[in-house]
N, CA, C and O of each residue as an XYZ file, in Angstrom:
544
protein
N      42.387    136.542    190.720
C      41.994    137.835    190.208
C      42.299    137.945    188.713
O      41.398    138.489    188.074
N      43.244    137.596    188.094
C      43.813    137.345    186.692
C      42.621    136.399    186.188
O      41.991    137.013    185.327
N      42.267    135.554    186.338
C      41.636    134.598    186.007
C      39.768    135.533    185.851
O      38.982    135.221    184.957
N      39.553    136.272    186.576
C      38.157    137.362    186.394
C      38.581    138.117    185.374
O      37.900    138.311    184.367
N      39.820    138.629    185.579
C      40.462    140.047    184.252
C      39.886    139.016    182.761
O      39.204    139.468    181.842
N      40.332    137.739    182.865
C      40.709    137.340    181.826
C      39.217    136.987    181.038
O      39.128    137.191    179.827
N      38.243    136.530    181.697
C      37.089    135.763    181.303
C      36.377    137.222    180.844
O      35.852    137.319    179.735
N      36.410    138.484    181.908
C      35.926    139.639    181.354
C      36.310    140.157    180.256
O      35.590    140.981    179.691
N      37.584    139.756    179.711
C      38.144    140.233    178.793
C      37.803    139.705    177.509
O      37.776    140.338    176.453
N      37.588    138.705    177.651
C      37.239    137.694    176.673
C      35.360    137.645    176.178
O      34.878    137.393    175.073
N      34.901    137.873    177.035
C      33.208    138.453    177.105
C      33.154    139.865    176.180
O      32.482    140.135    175.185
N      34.042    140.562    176.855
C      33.880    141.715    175.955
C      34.334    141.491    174.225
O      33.862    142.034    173.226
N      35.202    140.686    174.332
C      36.066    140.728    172.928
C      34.838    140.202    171.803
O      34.462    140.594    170.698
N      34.477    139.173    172.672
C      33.059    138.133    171.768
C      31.691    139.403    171.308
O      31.135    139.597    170.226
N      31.510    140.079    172.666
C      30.532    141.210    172.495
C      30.635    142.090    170.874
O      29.826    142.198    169.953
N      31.877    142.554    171.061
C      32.563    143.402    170.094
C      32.659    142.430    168.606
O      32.320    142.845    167.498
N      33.083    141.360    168.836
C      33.026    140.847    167.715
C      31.904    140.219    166.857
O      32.166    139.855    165.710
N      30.415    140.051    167.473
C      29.632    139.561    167.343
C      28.379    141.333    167.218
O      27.160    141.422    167.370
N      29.207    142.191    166.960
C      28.369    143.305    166.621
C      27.501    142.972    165.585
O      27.983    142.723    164.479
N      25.680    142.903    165.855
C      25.115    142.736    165.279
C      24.675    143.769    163.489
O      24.536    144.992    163.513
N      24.581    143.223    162.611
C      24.704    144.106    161.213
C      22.728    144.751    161.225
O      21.640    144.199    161.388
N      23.126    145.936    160.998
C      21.551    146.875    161.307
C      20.403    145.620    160.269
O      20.692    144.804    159.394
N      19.557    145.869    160.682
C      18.385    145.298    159.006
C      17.797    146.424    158.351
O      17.173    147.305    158.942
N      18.045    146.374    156.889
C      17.923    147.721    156.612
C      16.469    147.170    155.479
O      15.878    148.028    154.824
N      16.229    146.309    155.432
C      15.010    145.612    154.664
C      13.848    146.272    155.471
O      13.539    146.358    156.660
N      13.189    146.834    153.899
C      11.768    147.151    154.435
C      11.860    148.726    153.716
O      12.942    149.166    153.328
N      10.638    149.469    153.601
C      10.238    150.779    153.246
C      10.548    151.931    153.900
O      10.176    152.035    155.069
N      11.165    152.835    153.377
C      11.633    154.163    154.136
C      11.166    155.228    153.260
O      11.062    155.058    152.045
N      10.875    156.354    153.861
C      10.405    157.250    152.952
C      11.149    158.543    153.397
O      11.821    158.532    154.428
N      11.039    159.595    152.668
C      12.225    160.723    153.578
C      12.053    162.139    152.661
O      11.064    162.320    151.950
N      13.132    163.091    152.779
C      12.605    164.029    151.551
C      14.237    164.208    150.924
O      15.134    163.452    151.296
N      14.476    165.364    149.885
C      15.686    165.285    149.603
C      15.810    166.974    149.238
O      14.855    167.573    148.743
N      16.764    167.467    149.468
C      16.982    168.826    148.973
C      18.269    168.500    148.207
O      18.908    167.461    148.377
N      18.533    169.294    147.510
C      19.708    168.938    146.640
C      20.480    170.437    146.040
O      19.978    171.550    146.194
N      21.321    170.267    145.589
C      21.878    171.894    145.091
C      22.446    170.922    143.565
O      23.020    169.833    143.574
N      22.024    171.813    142.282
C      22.517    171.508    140.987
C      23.635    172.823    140.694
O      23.452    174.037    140.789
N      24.720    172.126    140.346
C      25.666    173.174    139.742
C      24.707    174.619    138.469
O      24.083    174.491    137.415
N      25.027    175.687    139.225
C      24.436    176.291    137.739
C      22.946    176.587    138.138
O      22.493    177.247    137.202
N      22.025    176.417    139.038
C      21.101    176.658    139.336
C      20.748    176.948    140.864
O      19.845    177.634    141.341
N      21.547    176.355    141.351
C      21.615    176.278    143.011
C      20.608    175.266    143.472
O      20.131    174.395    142.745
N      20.184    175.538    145.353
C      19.612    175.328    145.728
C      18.014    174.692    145.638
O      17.371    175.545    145.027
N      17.151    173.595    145.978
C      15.827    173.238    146.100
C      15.296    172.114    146.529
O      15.986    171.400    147.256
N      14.339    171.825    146.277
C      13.699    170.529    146.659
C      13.947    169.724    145.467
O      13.645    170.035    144.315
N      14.703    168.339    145.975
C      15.024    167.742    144.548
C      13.687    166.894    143.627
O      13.717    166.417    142.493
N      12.526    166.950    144.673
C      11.442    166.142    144.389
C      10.603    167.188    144.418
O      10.633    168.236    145.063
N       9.414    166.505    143.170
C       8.376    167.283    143.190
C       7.451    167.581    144.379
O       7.379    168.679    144.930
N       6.669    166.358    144.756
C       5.881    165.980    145.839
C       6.823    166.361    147.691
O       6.210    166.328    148.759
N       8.390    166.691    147.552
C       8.832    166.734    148.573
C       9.093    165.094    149.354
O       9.274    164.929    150.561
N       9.056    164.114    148.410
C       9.216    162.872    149.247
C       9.847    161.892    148.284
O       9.600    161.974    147.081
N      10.540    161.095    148.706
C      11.534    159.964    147.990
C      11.442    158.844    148.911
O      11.576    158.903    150.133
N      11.136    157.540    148.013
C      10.911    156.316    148.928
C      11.801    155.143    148.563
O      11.729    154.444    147.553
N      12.741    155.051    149.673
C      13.599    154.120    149.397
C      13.447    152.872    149.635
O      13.099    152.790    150.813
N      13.513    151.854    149.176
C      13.021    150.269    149.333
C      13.992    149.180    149.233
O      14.564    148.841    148.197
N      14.138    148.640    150.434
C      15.388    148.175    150.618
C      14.773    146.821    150.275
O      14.201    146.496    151.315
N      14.586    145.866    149.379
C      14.202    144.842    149.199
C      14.990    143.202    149.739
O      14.470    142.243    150.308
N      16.257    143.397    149.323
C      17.189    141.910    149.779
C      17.558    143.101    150.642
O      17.204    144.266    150.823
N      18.782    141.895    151.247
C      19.612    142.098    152.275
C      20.418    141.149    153.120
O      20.109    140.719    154.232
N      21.783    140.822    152.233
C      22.533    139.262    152.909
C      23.426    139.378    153.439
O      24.362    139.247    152.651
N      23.781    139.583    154.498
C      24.506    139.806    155.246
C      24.766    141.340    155.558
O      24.159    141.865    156.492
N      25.792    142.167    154.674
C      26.128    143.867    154.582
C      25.695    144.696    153.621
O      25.773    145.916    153.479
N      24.925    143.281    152.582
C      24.921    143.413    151.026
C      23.502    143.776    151.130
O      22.664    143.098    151.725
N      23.172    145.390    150.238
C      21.675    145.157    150.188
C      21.301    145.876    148.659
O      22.088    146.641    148.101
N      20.021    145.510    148.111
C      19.491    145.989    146.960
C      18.141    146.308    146.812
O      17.371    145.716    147.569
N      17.733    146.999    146.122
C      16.444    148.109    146.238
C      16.354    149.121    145.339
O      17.268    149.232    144.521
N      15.364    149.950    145.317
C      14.674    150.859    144.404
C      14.409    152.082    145.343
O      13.990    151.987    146.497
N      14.692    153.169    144.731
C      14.253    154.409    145.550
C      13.514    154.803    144.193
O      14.017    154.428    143.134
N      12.391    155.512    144.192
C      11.555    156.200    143.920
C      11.060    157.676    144.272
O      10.958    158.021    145.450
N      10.796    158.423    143.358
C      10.412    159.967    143.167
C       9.978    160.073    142.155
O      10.246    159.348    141.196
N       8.710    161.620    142.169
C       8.366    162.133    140.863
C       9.427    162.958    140.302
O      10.205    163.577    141.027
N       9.486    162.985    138.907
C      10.537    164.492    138.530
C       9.600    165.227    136.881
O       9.534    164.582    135.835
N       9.254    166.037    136.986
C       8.596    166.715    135.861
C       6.862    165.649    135.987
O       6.041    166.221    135.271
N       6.600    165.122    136.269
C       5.009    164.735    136.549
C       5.289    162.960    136.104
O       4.311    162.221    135.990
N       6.346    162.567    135.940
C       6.936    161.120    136.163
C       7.627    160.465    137.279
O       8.733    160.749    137.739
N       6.455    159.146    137.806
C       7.111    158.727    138.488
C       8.738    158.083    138.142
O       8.588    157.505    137.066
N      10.031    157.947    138.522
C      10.985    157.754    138.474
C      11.091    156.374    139.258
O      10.210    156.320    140.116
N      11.988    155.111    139.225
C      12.325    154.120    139.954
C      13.772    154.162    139.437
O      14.014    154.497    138.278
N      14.638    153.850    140.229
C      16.038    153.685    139.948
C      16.664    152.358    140.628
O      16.614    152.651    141.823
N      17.146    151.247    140.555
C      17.634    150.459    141.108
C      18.788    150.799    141.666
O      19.406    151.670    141.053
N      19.325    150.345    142.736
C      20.219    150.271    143.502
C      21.210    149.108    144.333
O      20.558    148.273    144.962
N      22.759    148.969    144.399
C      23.157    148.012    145.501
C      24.309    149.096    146.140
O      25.030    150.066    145.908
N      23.825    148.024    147.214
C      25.069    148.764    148.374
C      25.472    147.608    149.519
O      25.134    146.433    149.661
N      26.335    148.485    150.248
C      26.855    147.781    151.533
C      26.818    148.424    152.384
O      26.933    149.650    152.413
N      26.565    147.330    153.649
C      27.176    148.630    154.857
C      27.881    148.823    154.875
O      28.420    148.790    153.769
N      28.834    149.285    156.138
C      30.255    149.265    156.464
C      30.563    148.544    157.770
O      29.893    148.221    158.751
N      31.663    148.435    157.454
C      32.270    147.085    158.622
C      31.748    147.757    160.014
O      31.513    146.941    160.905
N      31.514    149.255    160.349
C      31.204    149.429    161.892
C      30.020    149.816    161.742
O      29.689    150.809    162.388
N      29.070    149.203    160.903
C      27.535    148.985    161.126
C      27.039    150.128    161.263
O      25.869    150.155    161.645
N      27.626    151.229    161.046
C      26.751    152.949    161.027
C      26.649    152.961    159.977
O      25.600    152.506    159.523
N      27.634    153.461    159.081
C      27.666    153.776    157.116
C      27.059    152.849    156.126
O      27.123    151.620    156.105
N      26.461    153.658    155.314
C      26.441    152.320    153.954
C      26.448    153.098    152.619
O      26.589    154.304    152.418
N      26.274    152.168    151.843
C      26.766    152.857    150.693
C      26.146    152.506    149.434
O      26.335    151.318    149.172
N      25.313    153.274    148.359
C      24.714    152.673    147.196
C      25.436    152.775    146.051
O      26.572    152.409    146.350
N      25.389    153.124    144.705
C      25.511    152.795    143.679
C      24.140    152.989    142.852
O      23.207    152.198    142.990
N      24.090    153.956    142.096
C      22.749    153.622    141.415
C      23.609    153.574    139.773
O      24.781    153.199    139.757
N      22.961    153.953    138.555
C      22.922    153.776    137.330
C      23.900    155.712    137.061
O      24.924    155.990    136.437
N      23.380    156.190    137.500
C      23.985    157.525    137.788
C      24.968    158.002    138.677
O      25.909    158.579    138.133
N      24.993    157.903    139.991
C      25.477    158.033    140.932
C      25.455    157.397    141.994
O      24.885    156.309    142.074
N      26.401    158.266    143.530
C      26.639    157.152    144.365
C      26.280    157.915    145.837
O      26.512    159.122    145.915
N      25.605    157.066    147.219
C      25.177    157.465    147.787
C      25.974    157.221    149.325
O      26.789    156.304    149.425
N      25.709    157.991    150.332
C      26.678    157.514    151.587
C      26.551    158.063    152.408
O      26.999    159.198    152.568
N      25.562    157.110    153.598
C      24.770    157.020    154.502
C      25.103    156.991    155.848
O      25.907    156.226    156.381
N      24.597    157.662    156.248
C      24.592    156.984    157.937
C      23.327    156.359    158.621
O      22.181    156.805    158.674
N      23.871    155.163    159.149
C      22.536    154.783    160.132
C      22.171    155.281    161.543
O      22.677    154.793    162.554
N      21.396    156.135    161.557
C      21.240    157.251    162.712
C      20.257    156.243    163.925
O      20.297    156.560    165.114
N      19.514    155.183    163.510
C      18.838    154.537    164.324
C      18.190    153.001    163.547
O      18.497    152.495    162.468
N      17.352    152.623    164.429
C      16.843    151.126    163.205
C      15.666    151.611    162.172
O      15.062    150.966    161.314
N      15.545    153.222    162.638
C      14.363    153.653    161.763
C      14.616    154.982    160.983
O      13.703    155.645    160.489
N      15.937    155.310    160.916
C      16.286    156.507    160.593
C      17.929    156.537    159.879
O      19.099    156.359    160.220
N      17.221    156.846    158.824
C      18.963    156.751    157.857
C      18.920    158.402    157.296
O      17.981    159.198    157.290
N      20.281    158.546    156.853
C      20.637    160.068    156.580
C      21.645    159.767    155.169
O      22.842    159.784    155.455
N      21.401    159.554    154.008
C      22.561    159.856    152.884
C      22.898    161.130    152.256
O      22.071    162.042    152.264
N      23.742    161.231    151.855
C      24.543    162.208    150.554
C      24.744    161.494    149.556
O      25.346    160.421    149.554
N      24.117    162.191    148.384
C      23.660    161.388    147.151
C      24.565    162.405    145.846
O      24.378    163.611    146.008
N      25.362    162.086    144.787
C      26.286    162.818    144.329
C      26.231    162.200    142.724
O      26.252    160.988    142.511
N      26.182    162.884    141.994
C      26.144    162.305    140.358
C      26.999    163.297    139.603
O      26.795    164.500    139.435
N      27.655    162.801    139.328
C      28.610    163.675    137.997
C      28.138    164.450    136.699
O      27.281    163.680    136.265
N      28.171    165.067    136.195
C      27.619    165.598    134.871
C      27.009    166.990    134.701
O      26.863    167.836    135.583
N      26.674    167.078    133.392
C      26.061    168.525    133.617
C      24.295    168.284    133.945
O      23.575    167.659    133.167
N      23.782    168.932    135.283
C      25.044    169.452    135.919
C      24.875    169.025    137.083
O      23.849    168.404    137.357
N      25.705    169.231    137.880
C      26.338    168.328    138.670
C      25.616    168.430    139.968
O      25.528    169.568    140.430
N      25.040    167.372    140.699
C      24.091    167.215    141.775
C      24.690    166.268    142.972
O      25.031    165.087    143.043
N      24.640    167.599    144.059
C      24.619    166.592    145.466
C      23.218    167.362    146.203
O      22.572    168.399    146.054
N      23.211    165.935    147.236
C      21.512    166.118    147.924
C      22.002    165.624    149.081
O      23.081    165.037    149.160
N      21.080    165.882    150.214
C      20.719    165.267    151.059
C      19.620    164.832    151.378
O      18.740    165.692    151.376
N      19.269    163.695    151.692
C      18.095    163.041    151.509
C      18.022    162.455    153.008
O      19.145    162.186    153.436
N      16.795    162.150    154.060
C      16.846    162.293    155.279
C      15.679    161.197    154.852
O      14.910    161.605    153.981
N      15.401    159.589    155.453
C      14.541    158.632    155.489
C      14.051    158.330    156.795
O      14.585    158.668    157.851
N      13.069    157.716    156.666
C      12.241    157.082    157.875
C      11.460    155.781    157.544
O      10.761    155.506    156.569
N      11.787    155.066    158.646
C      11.444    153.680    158.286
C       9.347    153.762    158.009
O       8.460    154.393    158.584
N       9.354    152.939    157.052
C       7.554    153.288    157.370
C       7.426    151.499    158.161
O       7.859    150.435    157.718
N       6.625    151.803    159.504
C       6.606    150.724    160.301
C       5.172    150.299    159.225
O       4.749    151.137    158.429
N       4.439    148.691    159.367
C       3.121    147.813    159.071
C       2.761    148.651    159.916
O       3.569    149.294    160.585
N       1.362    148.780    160.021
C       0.202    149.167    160.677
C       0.129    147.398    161.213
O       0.337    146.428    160.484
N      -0.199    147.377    162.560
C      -0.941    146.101    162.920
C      -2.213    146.230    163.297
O      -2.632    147.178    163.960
N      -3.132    144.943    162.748
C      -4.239    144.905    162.884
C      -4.778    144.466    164.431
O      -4.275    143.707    165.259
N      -5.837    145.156    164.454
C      -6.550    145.144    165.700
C      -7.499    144.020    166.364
O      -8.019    144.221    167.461
């Protein structure tokens, strides 16, 4: 009976340790509301949409471009991040500020996006994976 405890025990441990890391490569698109110190509340995008583009991705490590209009310019911002060791969270870094995510599904991420300065901006920004269309 020790000898079942033990092999089960050991199955599980491998399970747990062999937690697969999400793939976060590929196109997401989402919207963002944001609140600016000093103005409050709105839509942080013109069009209502922000497209995040997860381009690499090596192991936890990933890098990409999110995109939005702001005043009738498109915007691109580069980005790196990581996940986090329990494969829900991740985390960017842009040129401005810093972002911190949850992975809600393989097609659905949720960040808080935060930049210092005047004046001072946090958002929430809500993505969705955009799946290929396959051909018929």
């Amino acid at each position: 009976m020790q000898r079942i405890w033990l092999i089960f025990l050991i199955i599980l441990i491998t399970g747990i340790c062999t937690a697969q890391v999400p793939d976060l490569v590929g196109n997401w698109t989402g919207s963002a509301t944001a609140y600016f110190v000093g103005d409050g509340a709105y839509d942080l995008v013109e069009d209502d949409r922000v497209t995040l583009i997860v381009v690499e991705q090596t192991d936890r490590l990933i890098t990409g471009n999110i995109t939005y209009m702001h005043e009738g310019e498109e915007i691109v911002e580069a980005f790196a991040g990581a996940i986090g060791a329990d494969n829900k969270t991740f985390y960017i870094a842009e040129s401005k500020g810093y972002g911190f995510g949850t992975i809600i599904s393989d097609d659905e991420i949720e960040m808080s996006y935060l930049e210092q300065g005047k004046p001072a901006i946090a958002s929430i920004d809500k993505f969705h994976r955009i799946k290929a269309s396959s051909a018929h």
